[in-house]
Each structure stands twice: as C-alpha cells, then as structure tokens.
N, C-alpha and C positions, 0 to 999 in steps of 0.2 A: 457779390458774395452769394453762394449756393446756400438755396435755404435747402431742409428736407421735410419743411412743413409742408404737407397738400392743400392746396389753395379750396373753400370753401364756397363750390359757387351754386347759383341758383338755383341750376338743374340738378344738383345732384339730389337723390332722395333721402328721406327720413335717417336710413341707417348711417349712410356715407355724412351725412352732416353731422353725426351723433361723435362716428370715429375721428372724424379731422380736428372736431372744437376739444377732444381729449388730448391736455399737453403731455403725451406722452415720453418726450425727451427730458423731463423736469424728475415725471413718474418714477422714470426708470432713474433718476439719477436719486431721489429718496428711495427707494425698496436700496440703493445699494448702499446707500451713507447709514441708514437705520440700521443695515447690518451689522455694521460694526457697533451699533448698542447692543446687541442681544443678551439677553441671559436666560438664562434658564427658566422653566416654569415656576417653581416654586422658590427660587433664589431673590434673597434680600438684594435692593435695586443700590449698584454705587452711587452717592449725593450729588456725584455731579455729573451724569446719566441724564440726566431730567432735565439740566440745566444744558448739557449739548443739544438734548432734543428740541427743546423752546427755539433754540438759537438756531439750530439745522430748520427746523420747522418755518424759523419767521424768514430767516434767508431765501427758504426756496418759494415763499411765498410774494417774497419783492421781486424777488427774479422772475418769476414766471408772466407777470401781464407785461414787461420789459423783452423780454426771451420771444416771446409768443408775436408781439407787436411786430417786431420787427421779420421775423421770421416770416409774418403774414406779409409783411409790404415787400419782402424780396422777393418772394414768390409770386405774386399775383401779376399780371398783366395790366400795366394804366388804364384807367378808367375813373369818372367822375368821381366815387365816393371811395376810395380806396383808402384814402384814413379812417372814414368811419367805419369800415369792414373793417378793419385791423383793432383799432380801439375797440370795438363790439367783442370781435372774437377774443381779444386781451382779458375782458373782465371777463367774460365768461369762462375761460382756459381758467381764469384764478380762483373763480368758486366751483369748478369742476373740481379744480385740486385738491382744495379746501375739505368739499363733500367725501368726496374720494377717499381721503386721509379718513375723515371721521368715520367715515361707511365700515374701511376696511378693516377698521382700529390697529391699536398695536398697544404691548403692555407697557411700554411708555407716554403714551398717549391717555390713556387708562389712570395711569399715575400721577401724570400731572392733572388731570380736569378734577381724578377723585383725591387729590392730597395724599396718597399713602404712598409707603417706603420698599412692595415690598410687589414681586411681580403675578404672585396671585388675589391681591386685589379685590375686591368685588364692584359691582360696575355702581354706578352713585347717580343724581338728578342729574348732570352733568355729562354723564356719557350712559349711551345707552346704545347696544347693536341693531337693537331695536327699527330705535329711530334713524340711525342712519342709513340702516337700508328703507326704507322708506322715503328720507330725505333726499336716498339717491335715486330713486325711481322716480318720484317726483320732478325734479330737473330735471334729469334725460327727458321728457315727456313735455315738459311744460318751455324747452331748451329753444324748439322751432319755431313755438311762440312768441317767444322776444324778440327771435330774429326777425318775427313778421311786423313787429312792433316798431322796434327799433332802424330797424334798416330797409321795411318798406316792401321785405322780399314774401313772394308766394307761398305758403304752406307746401310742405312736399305731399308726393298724392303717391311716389309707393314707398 
C-alpha cells in the first residue's frame, strides 16, 4: 500500500519534523466536513449542528492515531524500532490535531465547550483563542522534545 505520509527521520531538521508529525490528510478532511456546518455569523445555530460536530470531531479523532500509524509503518523502511516510531508519531499526529482544532477554533466549537445556541457566542473558561494559540506554540516547540524522550533520537540542530 502507498503511503503519502513522509517518513520522519533523524536527520531531518526542526522545521521538517514539525511539518511531517502535522496529520495533514485528516486536517484537510475536517476544514471540509465542517464546511458543510457553516452558518452564518450572527445566525441561530440548527440543534443538531452541535451534535454532528461532537460526532464529526470524535470520529476524526479515533481515526487519526489509526490513519497516521499506519501510514507511518508503510512508508518507513525496516529497521529496529519502527513500531515505536509509528506509535510515537500516532499520538502525537492526535494531539497535534486535537491542539489544531482548539487553536484554530470554529463557531461550533465555541458552542459546544460554551453551551450556547447561537453562532455569535462569546468565548467562556472553556475556550479561549487565547490559549490556544499559545497552547499551539507551545507543542510545536516542546514536539522534538518528546521525540528525544521517547524515541532516544537527537535534538535537530537547524
């Protein structure tokens, strides 16, 4: 099976490890399934709006350390630890997603963490743009460091 995931190896530097562990095939498949929630800015949100996004949301959440895993072990070339490079990259492709999602927000996203009906919203303890871009700069950053943790590999040096 052809993966079109790029294999994440040792040498590559900071940036290139940053873009390979983003599951971008997952990405691009919620910005297009959330399209079809949209409404309007100021538009009262339909009841069961919320409740496809929970469901869209947790689906693409199971999928992606599955999606990713595997994606990793067809692409990669045998060698010693290639399950655990793949289980590594797995969970982290799923809180990248995770972060991503919260980072980028969406006004259903907004609506379900703040309980309200209605797509201008205001943001609540629960979500804040705040913190998730923060929360995402923080991972990107701290990302190479598990990998040096976890998987025993070098710090990238450009």
């Amino acid at each position: 099976m052809a993966s079109f995931r790029p294999a994440v190896r040792e040498s590559d530097g900071y940036i290139q490890k940053i873009i390979k562990y983003i599951p971008a095939e997952i990405i691009a498949g919620y910005t297009a399934l959330v399209g079809y929630l949209t409404v309007g800015s100021n538009a009262e949100l339909p009841p069961h709006y919320k409740t496809y996004y929970i469901i869209l949301l947790l689906v693409l959440i199971a999928i992606t350390p599955v999606w990713t895993y595997f994606a990793v072990i067809d692409s990669q070339s045998p060698h010693g630890n290639q399950k655990k490079r793949a289980i590594f990259h797995a969970a982290i492709a799923t809180v990248a997603f995770i972060i991503w999602v919260y980072a980028i927000g969406n006004i259903l996203l907004k609506a379900v963490l703040c309980n309200c009906h209605s797509a201008s919203c205001a943001d609540c303890g629960l979500y804040s743009p705040v913190f998730g871009s923060i929360l995402l700069v923080l991972f990107t950053l701290m990302t190479p460091l598990f990998e040096r943790i976890f998987l025993g590999t070098k710090l990238p040096v450009n």
